[in-house]
LUMFIBA-772201 format. One record per residue (C-alpha): x, y, z; chain; residue number from 1. Coordinates in pm, whole numbers. Example, Ala and Ser with C-alpha at 12.3 -4.5 7.8 and 13.67 -1.06 7.14 Angstrom:
        u        v        w   cadena   num
     1230     -450      780        A     1
     1367     -106      714        A     2
***
This chain:
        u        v        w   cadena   num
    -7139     1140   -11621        A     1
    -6798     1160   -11539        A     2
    -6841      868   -11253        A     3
    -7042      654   -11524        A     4
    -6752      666   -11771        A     5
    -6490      601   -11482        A     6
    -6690      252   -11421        A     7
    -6741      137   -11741        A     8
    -6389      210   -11768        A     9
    -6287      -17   -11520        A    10
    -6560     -262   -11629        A    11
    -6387     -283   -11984        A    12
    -6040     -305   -11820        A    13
    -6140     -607   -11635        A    14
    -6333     -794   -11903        A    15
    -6011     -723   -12099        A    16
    -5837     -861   -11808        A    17
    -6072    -1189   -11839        A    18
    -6053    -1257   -12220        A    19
    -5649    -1228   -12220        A    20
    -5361    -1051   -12026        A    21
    -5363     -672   -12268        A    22
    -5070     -678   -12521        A    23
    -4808     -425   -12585        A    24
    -4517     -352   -12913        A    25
    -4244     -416   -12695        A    26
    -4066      -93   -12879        A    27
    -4368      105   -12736        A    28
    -4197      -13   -12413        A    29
    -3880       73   -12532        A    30
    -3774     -346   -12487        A    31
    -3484     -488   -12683        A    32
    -3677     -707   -12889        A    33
    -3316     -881   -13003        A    34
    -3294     -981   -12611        A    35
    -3623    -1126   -12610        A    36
    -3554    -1325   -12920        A    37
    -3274    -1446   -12749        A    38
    -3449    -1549   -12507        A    39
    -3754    -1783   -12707        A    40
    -3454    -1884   -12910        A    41
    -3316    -2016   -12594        A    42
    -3648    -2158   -12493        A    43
    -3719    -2334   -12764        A    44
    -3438    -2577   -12764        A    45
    -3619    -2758   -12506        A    46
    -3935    -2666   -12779        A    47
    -4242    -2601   -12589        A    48
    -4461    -2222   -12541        A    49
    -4390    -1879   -12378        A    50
    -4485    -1538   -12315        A    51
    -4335    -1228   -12181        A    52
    -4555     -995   -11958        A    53
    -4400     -630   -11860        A    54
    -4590     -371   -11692        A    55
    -4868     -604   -11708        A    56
    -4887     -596   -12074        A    57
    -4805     -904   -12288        A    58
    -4534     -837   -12506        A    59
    -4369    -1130   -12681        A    60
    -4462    -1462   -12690        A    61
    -4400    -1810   -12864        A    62
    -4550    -2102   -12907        A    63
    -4923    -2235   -12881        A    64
    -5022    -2025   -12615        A    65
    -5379    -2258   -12544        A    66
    -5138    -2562   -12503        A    67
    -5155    -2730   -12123        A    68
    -4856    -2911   -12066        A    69
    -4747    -3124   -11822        A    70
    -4525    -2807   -11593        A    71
    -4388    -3124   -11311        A    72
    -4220    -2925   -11005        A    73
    -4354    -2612   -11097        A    74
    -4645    -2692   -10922        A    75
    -4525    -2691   -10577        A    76
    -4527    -2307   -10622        A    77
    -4924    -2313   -10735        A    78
    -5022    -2543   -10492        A    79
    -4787    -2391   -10188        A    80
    -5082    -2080   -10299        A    81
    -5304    -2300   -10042        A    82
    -5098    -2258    -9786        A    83
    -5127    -1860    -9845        A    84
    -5476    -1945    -9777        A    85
    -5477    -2123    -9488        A    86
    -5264    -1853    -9361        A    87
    -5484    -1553    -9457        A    88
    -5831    -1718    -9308        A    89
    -5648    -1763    -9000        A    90
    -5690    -2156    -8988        A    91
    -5293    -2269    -8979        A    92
    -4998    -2098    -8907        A    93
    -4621    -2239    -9011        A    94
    -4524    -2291    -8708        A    95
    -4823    -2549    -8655        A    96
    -4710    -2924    -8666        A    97
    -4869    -3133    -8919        A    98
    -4969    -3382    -8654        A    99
    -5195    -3095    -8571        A   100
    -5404    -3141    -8910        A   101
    -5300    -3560    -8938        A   102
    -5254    -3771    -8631        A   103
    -5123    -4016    -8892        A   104
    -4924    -3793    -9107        A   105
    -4602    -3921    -9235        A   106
    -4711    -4264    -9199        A   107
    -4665    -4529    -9402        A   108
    -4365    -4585    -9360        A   109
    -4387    -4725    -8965        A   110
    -4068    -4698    -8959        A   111
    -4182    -4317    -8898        A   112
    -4391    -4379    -8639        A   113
    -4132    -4474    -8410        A   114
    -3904    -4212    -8417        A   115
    -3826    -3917    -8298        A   116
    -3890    -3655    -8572        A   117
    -4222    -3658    -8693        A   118
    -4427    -3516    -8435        A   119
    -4146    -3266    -8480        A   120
    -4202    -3173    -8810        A   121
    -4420    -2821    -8908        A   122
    -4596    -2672    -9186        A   123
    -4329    -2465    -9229        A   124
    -4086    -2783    -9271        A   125
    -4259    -2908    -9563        A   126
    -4344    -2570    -9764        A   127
    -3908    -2547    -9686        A   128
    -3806    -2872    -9824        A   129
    -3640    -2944    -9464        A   130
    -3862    -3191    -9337        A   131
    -3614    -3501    -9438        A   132
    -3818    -3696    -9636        A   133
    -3699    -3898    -9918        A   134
    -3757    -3747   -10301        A   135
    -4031    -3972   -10399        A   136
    -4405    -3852   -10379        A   137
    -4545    -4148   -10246        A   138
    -4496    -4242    -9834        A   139
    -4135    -4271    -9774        A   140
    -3903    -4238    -9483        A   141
    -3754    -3975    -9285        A   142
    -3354    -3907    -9343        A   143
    -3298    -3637    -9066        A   144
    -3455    -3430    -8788        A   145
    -3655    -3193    -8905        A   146
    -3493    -2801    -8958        A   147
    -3152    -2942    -8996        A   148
    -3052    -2993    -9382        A   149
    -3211    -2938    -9652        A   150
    -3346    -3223    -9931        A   151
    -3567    -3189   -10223        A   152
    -3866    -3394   -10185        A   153
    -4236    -3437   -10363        A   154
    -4300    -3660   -10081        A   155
    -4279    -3348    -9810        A   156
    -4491    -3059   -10049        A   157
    -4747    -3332   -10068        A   158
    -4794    -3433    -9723        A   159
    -4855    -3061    -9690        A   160
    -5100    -3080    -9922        A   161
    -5288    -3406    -9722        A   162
    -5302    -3151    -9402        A   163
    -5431    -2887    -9640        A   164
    -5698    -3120    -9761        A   165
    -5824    -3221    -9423        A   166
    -5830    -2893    -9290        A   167
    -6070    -2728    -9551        A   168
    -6214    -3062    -9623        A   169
    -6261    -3020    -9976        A   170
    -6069    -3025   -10336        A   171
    -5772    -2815   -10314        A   172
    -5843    -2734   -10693        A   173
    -6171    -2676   -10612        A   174
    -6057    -2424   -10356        A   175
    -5805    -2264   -10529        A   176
    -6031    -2230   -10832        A   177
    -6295    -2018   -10612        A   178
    -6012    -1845   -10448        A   179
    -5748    -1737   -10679        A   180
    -5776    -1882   -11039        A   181
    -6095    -1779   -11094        A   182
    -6106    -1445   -10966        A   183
    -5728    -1389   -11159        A   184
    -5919    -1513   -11474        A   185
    -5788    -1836   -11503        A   186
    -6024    -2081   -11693        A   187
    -6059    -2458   -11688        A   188
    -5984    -2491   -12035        A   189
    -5614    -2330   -11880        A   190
    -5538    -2525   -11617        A   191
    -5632    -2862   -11459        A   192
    -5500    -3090   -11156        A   193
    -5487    -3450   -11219        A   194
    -5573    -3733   -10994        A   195
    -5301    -3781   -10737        A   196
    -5062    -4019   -10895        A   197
    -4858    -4168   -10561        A   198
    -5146    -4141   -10332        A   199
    -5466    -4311   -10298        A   200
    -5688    -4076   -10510        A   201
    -5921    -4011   -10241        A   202
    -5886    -3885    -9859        A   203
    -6147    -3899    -9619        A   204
    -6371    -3904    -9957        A   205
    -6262    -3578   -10093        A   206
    -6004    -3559   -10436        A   207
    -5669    -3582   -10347        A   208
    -5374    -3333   -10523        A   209
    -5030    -3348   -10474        A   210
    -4794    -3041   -10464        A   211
    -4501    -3228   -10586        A   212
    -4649    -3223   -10948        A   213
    -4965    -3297   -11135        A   214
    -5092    -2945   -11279        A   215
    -5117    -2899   -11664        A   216
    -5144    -2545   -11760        A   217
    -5081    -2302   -12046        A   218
    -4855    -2009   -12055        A   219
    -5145    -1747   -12002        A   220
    -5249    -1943   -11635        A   221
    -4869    -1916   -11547        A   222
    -4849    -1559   -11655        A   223
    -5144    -1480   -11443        A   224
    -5031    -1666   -11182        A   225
    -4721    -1462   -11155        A   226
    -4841    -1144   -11212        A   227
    -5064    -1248   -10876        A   228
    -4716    -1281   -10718        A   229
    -4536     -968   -10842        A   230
    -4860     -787   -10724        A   231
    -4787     -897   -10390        A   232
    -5133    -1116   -10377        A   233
    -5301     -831   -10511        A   234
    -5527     -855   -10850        A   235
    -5712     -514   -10934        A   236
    -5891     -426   -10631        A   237
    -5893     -719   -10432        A   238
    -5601     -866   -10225        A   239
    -5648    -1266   -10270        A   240
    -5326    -1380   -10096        A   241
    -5172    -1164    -9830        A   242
    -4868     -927    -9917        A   243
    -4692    -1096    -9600        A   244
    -4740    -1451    -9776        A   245
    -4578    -1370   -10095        A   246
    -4276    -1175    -9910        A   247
    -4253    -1505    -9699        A   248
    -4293    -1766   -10026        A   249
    -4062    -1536   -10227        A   250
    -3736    -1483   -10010        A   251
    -3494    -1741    -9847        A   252
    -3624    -1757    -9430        A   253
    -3283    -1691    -9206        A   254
    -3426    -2042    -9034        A   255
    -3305    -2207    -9360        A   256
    -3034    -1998    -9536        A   257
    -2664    -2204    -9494        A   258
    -2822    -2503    -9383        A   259
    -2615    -2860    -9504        A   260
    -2781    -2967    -9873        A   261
    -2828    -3352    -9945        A   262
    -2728    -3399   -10281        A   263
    -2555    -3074   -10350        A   264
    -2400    -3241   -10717        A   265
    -2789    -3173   -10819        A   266
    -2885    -2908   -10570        A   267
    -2540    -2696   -10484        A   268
    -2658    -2428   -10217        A   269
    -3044    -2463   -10256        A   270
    -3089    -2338    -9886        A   271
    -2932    -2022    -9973        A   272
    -3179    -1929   -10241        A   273
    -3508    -2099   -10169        A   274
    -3824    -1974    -9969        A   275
    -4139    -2103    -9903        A   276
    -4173    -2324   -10245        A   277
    -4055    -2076   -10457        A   278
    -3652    -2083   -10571        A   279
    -3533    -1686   -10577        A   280
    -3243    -1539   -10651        A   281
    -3200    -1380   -10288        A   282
    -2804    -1488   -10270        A   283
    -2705    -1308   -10583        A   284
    -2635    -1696   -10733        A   285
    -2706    -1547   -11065        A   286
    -2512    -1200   -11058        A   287
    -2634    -1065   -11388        A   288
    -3016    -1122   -11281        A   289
    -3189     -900   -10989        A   290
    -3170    -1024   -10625        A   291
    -3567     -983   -10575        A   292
    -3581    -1255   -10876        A   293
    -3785    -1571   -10748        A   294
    -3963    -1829   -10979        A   295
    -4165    -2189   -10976        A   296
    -3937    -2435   -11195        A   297
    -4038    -2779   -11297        A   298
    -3886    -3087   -11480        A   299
    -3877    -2979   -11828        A   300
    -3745    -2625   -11763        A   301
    -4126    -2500   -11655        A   302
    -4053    -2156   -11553        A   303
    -4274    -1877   -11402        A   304
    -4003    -1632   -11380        A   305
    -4088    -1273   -11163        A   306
    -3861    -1014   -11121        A   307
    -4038     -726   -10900        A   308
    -3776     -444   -11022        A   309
    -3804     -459   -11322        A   310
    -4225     -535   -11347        A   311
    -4100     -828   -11507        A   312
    -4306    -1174   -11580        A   313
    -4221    -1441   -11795        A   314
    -4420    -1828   -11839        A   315
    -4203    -2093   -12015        A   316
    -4346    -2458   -12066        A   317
    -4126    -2729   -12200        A   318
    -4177    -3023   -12424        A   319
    -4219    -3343   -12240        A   320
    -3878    -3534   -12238        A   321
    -3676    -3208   -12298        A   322
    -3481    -3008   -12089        A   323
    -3207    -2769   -12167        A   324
    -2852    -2933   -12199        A   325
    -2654    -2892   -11905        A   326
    -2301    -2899   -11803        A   327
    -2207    -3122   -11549        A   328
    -1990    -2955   -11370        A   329
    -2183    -2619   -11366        A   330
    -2391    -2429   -11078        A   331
    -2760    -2577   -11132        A   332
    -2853    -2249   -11165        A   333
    -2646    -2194   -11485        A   334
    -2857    -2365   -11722        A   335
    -3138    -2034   -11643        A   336
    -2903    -1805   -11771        A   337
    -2930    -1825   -12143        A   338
    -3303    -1773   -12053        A   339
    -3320    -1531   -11760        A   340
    -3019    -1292   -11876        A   341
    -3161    -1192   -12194        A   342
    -3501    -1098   -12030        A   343
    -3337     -902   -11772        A   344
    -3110     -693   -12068        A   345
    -3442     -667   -12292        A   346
    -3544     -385   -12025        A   347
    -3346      -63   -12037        A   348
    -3151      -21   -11680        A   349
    -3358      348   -11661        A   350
    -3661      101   -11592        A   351
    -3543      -57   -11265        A   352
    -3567      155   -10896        A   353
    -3156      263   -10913        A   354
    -3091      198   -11266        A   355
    -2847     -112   -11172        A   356
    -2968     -446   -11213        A   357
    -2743     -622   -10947        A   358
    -2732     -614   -10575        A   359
    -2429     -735   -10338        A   360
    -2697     -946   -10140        A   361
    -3032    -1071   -10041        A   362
    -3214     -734   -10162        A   363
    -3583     -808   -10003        A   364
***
């Protein structure tokens, strides 16, 4: 009897699971629901949806939480989940150049062809952003040798996804639907992949994505999505990405950290806090916020925020056209404080592994 009840137990649990993430008073949690109000107040100046997720529960949210929008860069994190994949059926490794996958990869431009560089250039190069190609998503040309500086490119993430595409051979949404979303109960009505947009739409006959942008989600997807993360690829009983992905997607590699950043008026010291798609907080940029921090960002301020210590998750979409005001002259990192600090002070310091929020350095 006791074994029945333990089942349909679990069986409730997951069908909870499936219909939405379970919800929680943040008091019962003992959060600082002024902090979190700080935080959607924050939010919504760039107007848009959230929600809050802490020890797995839903606690505060804002916003239509059905809503896709339109999440830009954010999606080089969910995509870069392919490459997890790849990694965990044994078909790729990073250190595998993309030639491997595409004799003709990183061409057009010819100008590519006849240099040195981009037989050079590895998985690993394009999940890092230190490839050297150009920003744009479309085919554009290489501006250094690859492992050497660091750019910000859609054109790189979604060459990655090309060799992706040709090595399965099929729909990357299609795969990641079987894979991950699904199984994490992510619907269709929650998130969808549009055509690629700077590509042909096609390759080899099979849908192309890009990782540089194109997914529209809603909060809930995000949250799950996260959650996934903070789990360390783990959902319930079933590991769907490996634990040594995430670690490797989540911190800054030593391969990368210090290396010279084009553009650092927009970017500052983006090698010193950025892993495999994934921006972190490794460097202690942002003091007040944990150094195991890490989170997908897009255009818009499109957040998936995770914050292991403090079993912390937290989706933010943006209205199209709005992002937060910045300053100028300020760290690009600033404009996530008013956002991320609040969050982190909503949970009492008793909640975290040593009861102090900060670390001196990379803490993972």
């Amino acid at each position: 009897m006791v074994r029945w009840q333990s089942l349909i137990a679990v069986s409730l649990a997951a069908a909870s699971w499936a219909a939405g993430l379970p919800q929680a008073e943040p008091r019962d949690l003992g959060l600082d629901v002024q902090k979190l109000a700080a935080a959607r107040d924050y939010a919504l100046q760039g107007g848009g949806s959230g929600k809050v997720v802490v020890r797995a529960k839903d606690v505060f949210r804002w916003g239509d939480q059905d809503q896709r929008y339109d999440i830009k860069s954010a999606s080089k994190s969910i995509g870069g989940t392919a490459l997890g994949l790849a990694l965990a059926d044994g078909r790729a490794a990073l250190s595998d150049r993309a030639v491997q996958f595409d004799p003709a990869f990183g061409i057009p431009p010819d100008t590519n062809r006849d240099g040195p560089w981009r037989e050079r250039i590895t998985l690993f190069h394009l999940a890092t952003q230190t490839a050297g190609f150009e920003k744009p998503g479309g085919y554009t040309k290489l501006l250094f040798a690859p492992g050497t500086q660091w750019n910000y490119s859609d054109g790189g993430p979604n060459w990655l996804a090309d060799c992706l595409t040709r090595l399965y051979k099929r729909d990357l949404q299609e795969l990641l639907f079987e894979r991950v979303f699904s199984p994490i109960g992510i619907e269709r009505s929650d998130l969808q992949w549009r055509p690629n947009a700077y590509r042909p739409r096609e390759l080899e006959g099979v849908p192309r994505r890009e990782f540089g942008a194109g997914v529209h989600a809603n909060v809930e997807a995000l949250a799950r999505i996260g959650l996934l993360y903070l789990r360390k690829g783990r959902w319930d009983e079933r590991q769907i990405l490996p634990a040594s992905f995430v670690e490797q997607a989540t911190r800054t590699p030593d391969a990368i950290r210090g290396l010279p950043v084009m553009h650092p008026d927009q970017y500052a010291n983006a090698s010193d806090h950025y892993g495999l798609l994934w921006w972190n907080n490794n460097d202690a940029t942002l003091p007040e916020v944990p150094c195991d921090a890490f989170w997908a960002w897009g255009l818009y301020d499109s957040l998936i925020l995770v914050v292991p210590s403090l079993d912390l998750v937290a989706a933010r979409t943006g209205q199209r056209g709005v992002s937060w005001k910045r300053r100028p002259e300020a760290h690009p990192y600033d404009v996530l404080r008013g956002f991320f600090v609040p969050l982190v002070e909503a949970i009492p310091a008793a909640e975290t592994e040593s009861g102090d929020r900060r670390t001196s350095g990379p803490s993972r």
